[in-house]
N, C-alpha and C positions, 0 to 999 in steps of 0.2 A: 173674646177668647180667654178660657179660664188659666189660669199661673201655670197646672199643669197639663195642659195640653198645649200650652207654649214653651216647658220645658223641653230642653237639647236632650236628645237619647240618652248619649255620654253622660249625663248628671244623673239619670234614673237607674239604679238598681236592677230593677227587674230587665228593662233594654239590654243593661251591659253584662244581664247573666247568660243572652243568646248570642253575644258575640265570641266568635271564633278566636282566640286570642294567638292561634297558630298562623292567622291568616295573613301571609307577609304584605299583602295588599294595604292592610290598615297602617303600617309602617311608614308608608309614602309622604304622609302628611304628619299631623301635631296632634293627631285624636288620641294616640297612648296614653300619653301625662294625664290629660282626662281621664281617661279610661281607669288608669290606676288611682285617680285621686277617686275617685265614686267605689273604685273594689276597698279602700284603706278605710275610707267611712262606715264599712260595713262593719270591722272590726274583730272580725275572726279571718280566719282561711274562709276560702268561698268554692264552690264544684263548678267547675267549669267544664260543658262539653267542648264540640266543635271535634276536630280531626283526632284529637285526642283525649279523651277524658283525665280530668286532672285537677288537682287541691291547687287553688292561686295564692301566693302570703305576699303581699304586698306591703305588708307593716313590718318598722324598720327591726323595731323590740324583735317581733316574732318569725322574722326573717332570720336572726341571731340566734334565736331559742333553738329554731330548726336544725339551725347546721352543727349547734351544740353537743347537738344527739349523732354523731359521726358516726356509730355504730350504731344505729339504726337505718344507714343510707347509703344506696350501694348506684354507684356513677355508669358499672359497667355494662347495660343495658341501654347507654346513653346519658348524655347531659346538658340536652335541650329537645326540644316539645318536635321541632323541625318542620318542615312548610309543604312534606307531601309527605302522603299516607305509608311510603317506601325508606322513608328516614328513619323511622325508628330501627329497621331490620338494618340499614346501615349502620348504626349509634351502636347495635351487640357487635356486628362484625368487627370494629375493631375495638370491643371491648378486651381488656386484657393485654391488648399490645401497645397502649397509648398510656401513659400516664391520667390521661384526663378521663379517661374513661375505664380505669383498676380502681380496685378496691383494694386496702391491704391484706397479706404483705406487700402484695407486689406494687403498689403506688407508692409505697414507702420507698421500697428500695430504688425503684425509679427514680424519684427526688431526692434522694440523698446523692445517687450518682450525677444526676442534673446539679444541683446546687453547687457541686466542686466548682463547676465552669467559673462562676461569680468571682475567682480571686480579686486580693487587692489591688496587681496588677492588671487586671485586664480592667477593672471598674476606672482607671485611673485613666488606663488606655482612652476606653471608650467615653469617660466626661470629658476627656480634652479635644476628641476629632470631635464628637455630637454638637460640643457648644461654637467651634468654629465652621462647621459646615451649615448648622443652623443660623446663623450672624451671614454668612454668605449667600445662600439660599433668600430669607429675609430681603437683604439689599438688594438681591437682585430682581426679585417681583416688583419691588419697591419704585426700582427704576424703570423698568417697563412699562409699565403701563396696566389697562387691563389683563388679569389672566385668572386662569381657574388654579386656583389655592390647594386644590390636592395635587396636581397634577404637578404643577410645580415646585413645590414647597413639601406637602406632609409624606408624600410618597416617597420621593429620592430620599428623604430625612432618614425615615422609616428603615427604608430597603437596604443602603447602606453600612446602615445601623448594626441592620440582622445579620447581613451578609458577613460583616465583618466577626459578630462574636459566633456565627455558626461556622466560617472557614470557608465560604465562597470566594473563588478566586475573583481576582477584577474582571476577566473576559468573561466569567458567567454572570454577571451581575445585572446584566441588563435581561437575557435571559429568564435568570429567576425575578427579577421586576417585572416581568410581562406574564408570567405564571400568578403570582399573587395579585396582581392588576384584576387578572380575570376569575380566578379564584373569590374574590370579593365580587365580583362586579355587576354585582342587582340581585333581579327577585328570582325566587326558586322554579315560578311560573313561565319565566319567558328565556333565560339565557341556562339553565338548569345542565341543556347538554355540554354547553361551553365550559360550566364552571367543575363537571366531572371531569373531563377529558384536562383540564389545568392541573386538578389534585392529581389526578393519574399520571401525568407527565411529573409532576414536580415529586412524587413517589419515587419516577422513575432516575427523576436527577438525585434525590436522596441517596438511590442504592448505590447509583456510581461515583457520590463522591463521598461516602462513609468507604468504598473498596481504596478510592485514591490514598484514604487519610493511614489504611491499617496499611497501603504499603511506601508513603511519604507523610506520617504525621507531623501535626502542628499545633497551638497552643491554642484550638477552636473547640467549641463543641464537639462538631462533627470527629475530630479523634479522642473526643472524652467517649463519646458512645461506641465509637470502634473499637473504644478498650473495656466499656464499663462491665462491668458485674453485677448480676442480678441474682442473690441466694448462693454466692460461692461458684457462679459459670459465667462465662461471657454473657453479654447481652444477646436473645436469638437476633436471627439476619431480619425477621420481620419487623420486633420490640426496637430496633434502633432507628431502622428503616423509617419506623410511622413517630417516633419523637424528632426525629429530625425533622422531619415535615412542619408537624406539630410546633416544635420550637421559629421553625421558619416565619408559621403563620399567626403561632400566637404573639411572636414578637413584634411582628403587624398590630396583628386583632387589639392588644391593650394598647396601646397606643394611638393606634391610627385612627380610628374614629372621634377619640379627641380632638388630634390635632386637626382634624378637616372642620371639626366645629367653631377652631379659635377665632375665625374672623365673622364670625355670626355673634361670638361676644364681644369683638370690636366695636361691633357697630351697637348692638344693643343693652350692651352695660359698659355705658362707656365711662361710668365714675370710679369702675373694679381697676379700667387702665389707666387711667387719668392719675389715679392715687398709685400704683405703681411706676409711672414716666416721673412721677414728681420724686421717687427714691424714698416714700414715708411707707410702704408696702414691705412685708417677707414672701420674697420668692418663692421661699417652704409652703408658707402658710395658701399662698395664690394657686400653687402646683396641686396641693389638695382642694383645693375649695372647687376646682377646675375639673379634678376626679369626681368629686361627690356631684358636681351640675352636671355633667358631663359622661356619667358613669356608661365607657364602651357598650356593657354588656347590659340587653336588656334583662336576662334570666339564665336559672340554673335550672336544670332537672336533676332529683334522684328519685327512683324505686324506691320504696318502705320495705324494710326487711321486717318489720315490727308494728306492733300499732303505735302512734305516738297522736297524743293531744295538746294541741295547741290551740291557746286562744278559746276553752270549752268545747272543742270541736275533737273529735275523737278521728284520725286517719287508721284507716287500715291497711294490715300488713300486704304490700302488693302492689299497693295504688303510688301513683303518680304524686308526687309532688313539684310544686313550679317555685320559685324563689325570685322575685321581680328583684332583684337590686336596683335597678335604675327608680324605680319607686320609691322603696326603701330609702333611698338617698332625700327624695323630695318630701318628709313625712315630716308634716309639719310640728307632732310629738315629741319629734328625736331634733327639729333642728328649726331654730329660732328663725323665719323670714328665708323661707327655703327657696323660694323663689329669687331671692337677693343673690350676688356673689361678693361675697367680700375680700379683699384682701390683706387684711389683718386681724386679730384678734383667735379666740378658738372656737374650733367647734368639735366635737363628740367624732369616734374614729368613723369612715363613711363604710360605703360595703362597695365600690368598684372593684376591690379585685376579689370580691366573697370574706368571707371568715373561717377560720378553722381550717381541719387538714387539707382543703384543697385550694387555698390559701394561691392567688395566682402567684406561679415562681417568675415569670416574668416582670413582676412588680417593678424590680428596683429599673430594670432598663426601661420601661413606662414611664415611671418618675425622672430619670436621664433624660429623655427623649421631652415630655413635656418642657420639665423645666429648662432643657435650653431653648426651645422654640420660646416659649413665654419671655423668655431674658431677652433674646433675640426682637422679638418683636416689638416689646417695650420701649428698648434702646433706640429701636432704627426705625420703626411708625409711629408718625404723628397723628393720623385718623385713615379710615380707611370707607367704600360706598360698596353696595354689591353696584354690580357692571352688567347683571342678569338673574337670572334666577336658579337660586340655589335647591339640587334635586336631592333627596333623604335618598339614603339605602333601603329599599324594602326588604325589611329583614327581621323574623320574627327575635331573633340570639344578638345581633348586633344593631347599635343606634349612632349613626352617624350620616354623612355626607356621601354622596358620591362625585359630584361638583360643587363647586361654589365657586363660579364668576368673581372678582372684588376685583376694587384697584384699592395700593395700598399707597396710602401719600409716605412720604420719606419723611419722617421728624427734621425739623427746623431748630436750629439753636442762635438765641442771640448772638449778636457782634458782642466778642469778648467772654460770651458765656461755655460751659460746658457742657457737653452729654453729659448725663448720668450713665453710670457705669457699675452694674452687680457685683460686688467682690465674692 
């Protein structure tokens, strides 16, 4: 058998130019990383057909270059490639009424009114419950025994989290956890009606608790949008309606499918934690290193308003562009031993939550949310086994877990000795 007729698809070019890269199917398993390591080789943008025709940038340089050109690229037409032929026509629908999906003005002002939320106080609020409900959470898998790691651990963390800075009362909490449970929960082929009838319910809890907030407001989101201003008018009932949701979920989305990934680097880099249990690690530095291996989000889309050239490759105005960040991240150009995680030292800023104006506003409660879980885990696991088999999300826009079976052993400390303890 000759070299190349024993090569894997995934390594040959011309193979990975007929792969559907919309197809949440391929999701399931580890073929992506592949996938994008053979599109990065190629070294320009590449055409990709399949469900949607579209330029791929997998390189991390011209992944940057791309989003550099902010006025040449317009979100609200959609801002992902989406896993049936009917997603794109949803992606314009709530073009204009979503932050994630305007173009300025109107994204501006959305994020300026969103941003308020962020005060000193609530940041302060939210590091102090995150990192003890995280440390409790932790312990108590810990003591258990076997169990599935989202389910336990990254979800309540998550949901909590949200609820709290959106203004979910305690009695709807569990509610809206069962909403975004399902809302996340698999491929767009098989549970598709499930996961409509979720966004549509949790729309519907949006509307009626942005009504509670204008007529008992509170220090949440949810009465920052019941107040805000878009161009000198209140925000419409739709425009508040669909960020609320949105904040809901993307409050989840950055996050969450990190944290479902951290005991899959328990087990398989296990010198990242080893050097953090020992206290010769920065937390900082591990919470990033964590985003850049880990980056939620497999892709961005925008529309071309313009032609733009990148990489010798001339796009025209109209066409489709994809932005692999999760690629990007592992490009071995932009980042020394990308496959490694380290916990110390630097590396170059990564692209999880994109660059430029759409820049995710959720960042900083991402970074909240990881880095107490990581502290957490640190402190109170001493090693951890899967207990079963861990299932991916098929998901062409997000990359992460939907289970993960482990059992996590409880760190051990000598007679006389101490935990280490993150200050």
């Amino acid at each position: 058998m000759t070299a190349a007729a024993a090569a894997d698809p995934d390594d040959v070019l011309a193979d990975v130019l007929r792969v559907d890269l919309a197809d949440e199917r391929l999701y399931a398993g580890e073929r992506p990383e592949r996938i994008w390591r053979t599109l990065r080789a190629a070294g320009t943008p590449v055409r990709m057909a399949g469900t949607r025709e579209h330029w791929a940038v997998t390189r991390y340089g011209q992944i940057r270059e791309v989003l550099q050109h902010g006025d040449l690229l317009s979100s609200q037409k959609g801002m992902r490639l989406g896993e049936k032929a009917t997603d794109g026509r949803a992606g314009e629908v709530a073009g204009g009424r979503s932050m994630l999906v305007s173009d300025d003005p109107a994204h501006a002002g959305m994020r300026k009114a969103l941003e308020s939320a962020f005060t000193p106080r609530t940041i302060r609020r939210l590091a102090d419950g995150t990192a003890a409900l995280a440390r409790r959470l932790v312990a108590e898998a810990a003591a258990q025994g076997p169990c599935d790691f989202v389910a336990t651990v990254a979800v309540p963390l998550l949901t909590e989290v949200a609820c709290d800075l959106v203004g979910v009362p305690a009695s709807d909490r569990q509610h809206v956890a069962a909403l975004t449970n399902t809302a996340f929960s698999g491929s767009g082929y098989s549970t598709s009606t499930d996961q409509i009838a979720a966004h549509v319910e949790l729309l519907e809890y949006c509307a009626h608790l942005i009504a509670e907030k204008r007529r008992v407001p509170g220090d949440d989101v949810a009465t920052l949008l019941a107040r805000a201003q878009l161009a000198g008018r209140p925000f419409p009932r739709d425009v508040a309606i669909m960020n609320c949701h949105d904040i809901i979920l993307g409050g989840n989305a950055s996050a969450r499918f990190i944290l479902t990934s951290l005991p899959m680097t328990l087990i398989g880099h296990r010198a990242f934690w080893s050097e953090l249990r020992s206290g010769t690690a920065d937390l900082d530095v591990a919470t990033e290193e964590l985003l850049r291996f880990e980056a939620p989000v497999n892709h961005l889309m925008r529309t071309l308003l313009g032609d733009l050239e990148i990489g010798g490759v001339r796009m025209r105005r109209g066409e489709l562009v994809t932005l692999w960040l999760r690629s990007g991240n592992r490009d071995a150009d932009a980042f020394d031993e990308p496959e490694t995680l380290r916990a110390s030292g630097h590396r170059r800023a990564h692209l999880a939550f994109g660059h430029g104006a759409h820049h995710c506003i959720a960042a900083y409660l991402a970074r909240l949310e990881i880095r107490s879980l990581v502290r957490a885990l640190a402190e109170e696991v001493g090693d951890a086994e899967l207990s079963g088999v861990p299932q991916r999300m098929e998901s062409n826009f997000l990359r992460g877990y939907r289970t993960v079976p482990v059992s996590l052993r409880p760190r051990t400390v000598a007679a006389g000795g101490r935990r280490r303890r993150f200050t």
